[in-house]
C-alpha positions as CSV (number, residue, x, y, z in Angstrom):
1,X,-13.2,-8.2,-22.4
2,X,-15.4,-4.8,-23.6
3,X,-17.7,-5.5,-20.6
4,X,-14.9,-5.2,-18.5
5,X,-13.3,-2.4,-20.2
6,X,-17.1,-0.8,-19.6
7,X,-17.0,-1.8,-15.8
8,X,-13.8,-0.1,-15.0
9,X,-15.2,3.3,-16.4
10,X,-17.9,3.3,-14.3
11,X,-17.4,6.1,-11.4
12,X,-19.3,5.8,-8.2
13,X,-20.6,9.1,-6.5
14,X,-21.4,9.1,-2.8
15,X,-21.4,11.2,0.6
16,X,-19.4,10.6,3.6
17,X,-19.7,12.0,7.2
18,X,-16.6,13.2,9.3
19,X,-17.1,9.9,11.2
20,X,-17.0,7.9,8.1
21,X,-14.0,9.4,7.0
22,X,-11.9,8.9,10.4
23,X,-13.3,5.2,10.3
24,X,-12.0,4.6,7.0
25,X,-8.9,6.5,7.5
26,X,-8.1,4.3,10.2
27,X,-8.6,1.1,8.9
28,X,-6.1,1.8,5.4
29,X,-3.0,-0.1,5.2
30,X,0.3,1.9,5.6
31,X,2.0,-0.1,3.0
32,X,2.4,-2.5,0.0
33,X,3.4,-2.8,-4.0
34,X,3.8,0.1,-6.0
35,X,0.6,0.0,-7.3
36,X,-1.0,0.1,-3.6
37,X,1.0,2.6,-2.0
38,X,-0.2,5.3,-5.3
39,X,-4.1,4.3,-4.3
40,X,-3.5,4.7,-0.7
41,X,-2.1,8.0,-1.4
42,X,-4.5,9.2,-3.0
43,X,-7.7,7.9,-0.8
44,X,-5.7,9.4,2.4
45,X,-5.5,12.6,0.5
46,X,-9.0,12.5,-0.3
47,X,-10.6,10.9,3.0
48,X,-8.4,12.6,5.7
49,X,-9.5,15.9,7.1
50,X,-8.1,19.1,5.8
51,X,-6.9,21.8,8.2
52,X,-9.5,23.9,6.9
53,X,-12.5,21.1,7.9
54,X,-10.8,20.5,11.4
55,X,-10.7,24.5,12.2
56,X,-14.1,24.7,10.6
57,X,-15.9,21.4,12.8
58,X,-13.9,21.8,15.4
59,X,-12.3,18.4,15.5
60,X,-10.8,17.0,18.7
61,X,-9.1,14.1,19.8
62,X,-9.0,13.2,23.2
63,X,-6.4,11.1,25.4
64,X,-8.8,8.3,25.5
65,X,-9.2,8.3,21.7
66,X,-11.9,9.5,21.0
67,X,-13.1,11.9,18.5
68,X,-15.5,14.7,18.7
69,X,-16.3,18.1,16.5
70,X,-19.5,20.8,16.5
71,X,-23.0,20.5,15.6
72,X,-22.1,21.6,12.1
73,X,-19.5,19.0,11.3
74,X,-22.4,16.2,12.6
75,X,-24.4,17.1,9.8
76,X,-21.8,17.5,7.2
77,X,-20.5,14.7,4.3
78,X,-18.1,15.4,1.4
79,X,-19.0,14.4,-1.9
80,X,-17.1,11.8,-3.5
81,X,-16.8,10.4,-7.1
82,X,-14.3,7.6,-7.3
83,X,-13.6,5.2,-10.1
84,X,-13.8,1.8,-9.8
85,X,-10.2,1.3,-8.5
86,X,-10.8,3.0,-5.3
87,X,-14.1,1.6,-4.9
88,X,-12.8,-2.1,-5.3
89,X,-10.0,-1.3,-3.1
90,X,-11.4,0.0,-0.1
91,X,-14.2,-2.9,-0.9
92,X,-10.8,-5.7,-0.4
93,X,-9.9,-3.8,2.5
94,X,-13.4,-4.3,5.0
95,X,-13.9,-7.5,3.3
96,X,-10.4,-8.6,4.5
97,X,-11.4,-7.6,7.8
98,X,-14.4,-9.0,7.6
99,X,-12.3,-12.4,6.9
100,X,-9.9,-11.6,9.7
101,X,-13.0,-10.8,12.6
102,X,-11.8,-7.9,12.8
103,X,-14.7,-5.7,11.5
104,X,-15.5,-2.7,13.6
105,X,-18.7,-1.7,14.6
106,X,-18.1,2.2,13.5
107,X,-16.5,-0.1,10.0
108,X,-20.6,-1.3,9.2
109,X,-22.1,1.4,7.6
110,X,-18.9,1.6,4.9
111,X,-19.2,-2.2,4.9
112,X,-22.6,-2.0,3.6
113,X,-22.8,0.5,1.5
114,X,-19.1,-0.6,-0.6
115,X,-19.1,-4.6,-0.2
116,X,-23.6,-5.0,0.1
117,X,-24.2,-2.7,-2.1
118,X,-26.6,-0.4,0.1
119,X,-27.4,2.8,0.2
120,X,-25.5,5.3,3.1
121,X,-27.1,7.0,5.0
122,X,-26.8,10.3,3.6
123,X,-27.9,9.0,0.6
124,X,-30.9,7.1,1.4
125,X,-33.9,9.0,1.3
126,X,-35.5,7.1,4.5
127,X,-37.1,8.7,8.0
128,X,-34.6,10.5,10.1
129,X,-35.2,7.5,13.0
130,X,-32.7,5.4,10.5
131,X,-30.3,8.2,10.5
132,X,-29.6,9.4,13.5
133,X,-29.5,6.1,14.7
134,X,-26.3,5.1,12.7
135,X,-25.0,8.8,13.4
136,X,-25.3,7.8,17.5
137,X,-23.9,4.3,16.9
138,X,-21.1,6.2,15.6
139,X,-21.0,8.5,17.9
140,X,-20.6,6.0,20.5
141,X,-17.6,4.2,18.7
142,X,-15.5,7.8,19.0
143,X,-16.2,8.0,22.3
């Protein structure tokens, strides 16, 4: 029971890029219990873009769906530190689709960094090949 306890304090503190954000944004239920409906609330409060960010990047949706903004907002991620409530519920959320088949390939790099355990890629200290990799394969999912 104190291990838990322990566990549960535990926050988690990691970057995420405008197209990590709209990815996860889109992929958050719109309803449930009590208890749900105050989480999502506050992880779309925290993960959707602020007017300010959307002037700023120059965020635009198009009629096809897509999503683009300015060289600035491709090199910008938001610092997050979330506690272990957040963490384990956007972790039930990809592994649910994940269950379902209904994992999205913009969804991967937030599946692997909150359900494997690895690194993002704003975090990992790796060549910049890695990188802008996932930042085109993400790219080509808001396109």
């Amino acid at each position: 029971m104190l291990v838990w306890e322990v566990i549960l304090l535990v926050d988690r503190s990691f970057r995420l890029s405008l197209a990590e954000r709209l990815s996860l944004g889109s992929v958050l239920p719109k309803e449930g219990d009590i208890i749900t409906v105050r989480v999502l609330l506050k992880l779309r409060e925290e993960v959707f873009l602020a007017s300010e960010e959307i002037e700023k990047y120059d965020v635009k949706a198009s009629s096809d769906g897509s999503v683009a903004w300015n060289a600035e907002g491709a090199k910008f991620s938001r610092q997050y530190v979330w506690d272990s409530v957040k963490v384990g519920f956007v972790k039930k959320v990809l592994e649910d689709l994940n269950a379902q088949h209904k994992l999205r390939l913009d969804l991967l790099p937030l599946y692997e960094y909150f359900v494997e355990g690895k690194e993002t890629c704003v975090e990992a200290k790796v060549s910049n090949v890695l990188c802008k990799k996932r930042v085109e394969v993400l790219r080509l999912c808001f396109r």
